[in-house]
C-alpha positions as CSV (number, residue, x, y, z in Angstrom):
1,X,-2.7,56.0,-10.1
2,X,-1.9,58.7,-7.5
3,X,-3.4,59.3,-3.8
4,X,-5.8,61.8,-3.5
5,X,-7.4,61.4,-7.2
6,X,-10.9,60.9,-8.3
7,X,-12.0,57.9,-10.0
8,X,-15.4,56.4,-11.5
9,X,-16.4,53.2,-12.5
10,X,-16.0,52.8,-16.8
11,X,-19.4,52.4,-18.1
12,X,-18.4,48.7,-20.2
13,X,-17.3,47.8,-16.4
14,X,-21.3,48.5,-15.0
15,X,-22.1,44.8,-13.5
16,X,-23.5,42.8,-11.1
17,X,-21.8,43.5,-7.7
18,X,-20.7,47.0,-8.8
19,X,-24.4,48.6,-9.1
20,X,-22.9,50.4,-5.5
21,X,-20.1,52.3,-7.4
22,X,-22.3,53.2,-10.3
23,X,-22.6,56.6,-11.6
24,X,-20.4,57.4,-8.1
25,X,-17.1,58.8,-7.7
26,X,-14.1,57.5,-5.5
27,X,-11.4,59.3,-4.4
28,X,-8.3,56.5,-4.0
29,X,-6.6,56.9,-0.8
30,X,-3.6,54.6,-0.9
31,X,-2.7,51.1,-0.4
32,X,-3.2,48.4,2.3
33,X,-0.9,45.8,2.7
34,X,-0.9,42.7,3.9
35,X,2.3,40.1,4.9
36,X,1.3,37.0,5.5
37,X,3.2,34.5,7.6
38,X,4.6,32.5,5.0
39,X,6.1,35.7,2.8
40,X,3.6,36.5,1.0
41,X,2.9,40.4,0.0
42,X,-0.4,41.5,-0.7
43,X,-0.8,44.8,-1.9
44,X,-4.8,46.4,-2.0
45,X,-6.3,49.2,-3.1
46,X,-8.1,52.0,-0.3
47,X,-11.2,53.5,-1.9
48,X,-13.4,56.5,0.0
49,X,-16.9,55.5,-1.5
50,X,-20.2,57.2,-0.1
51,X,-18.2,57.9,3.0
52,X,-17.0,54.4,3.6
53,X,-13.9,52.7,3.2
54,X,-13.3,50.4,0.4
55,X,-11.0,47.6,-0.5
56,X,-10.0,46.5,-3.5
57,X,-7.7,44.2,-5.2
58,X,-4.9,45.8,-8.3
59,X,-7.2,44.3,-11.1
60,X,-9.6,47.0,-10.1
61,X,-7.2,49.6,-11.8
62,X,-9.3,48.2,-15.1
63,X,-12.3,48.6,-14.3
64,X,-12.0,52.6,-12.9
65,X,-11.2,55.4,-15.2
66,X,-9.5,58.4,-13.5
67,X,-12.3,61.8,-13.3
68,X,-9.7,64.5,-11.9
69,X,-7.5,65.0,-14.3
């Protein structure tokens, strides 16, 4: 789970709402937080996919396999 790695989508994963990452590759670019007004931390996933930015929440660590060693 390091910056600058590519990742792909695993193949059990391939469902509906995820036919964009298919057969793609991301490369993970960091985090994005969020504090919210009553405390909360919420901590994100950054995707590059196609060119565009993509947010993710940490259960998406399951569903992506790592391509670059």
């Amino acid at each position: 789970m390091k910056s600058g790695k590519l990742y792909k989508l695993k193949s059990r994963w391939y469902s509906r709402g995820m036919g964009d990452w298919e057969n793609k590759f991301a490369l993970h670019v960091g985090e994005s937080v969020i504090n919210r007004d009553d405390g909360v931390k919420i901590t994100n996933l950054v995707f590059l996919l196609n060119g565009e930015r993509r947010i993710t929440d940490q259960s998406f660590w399951r569903c992506i396999e790592c391509v670059d060693g």
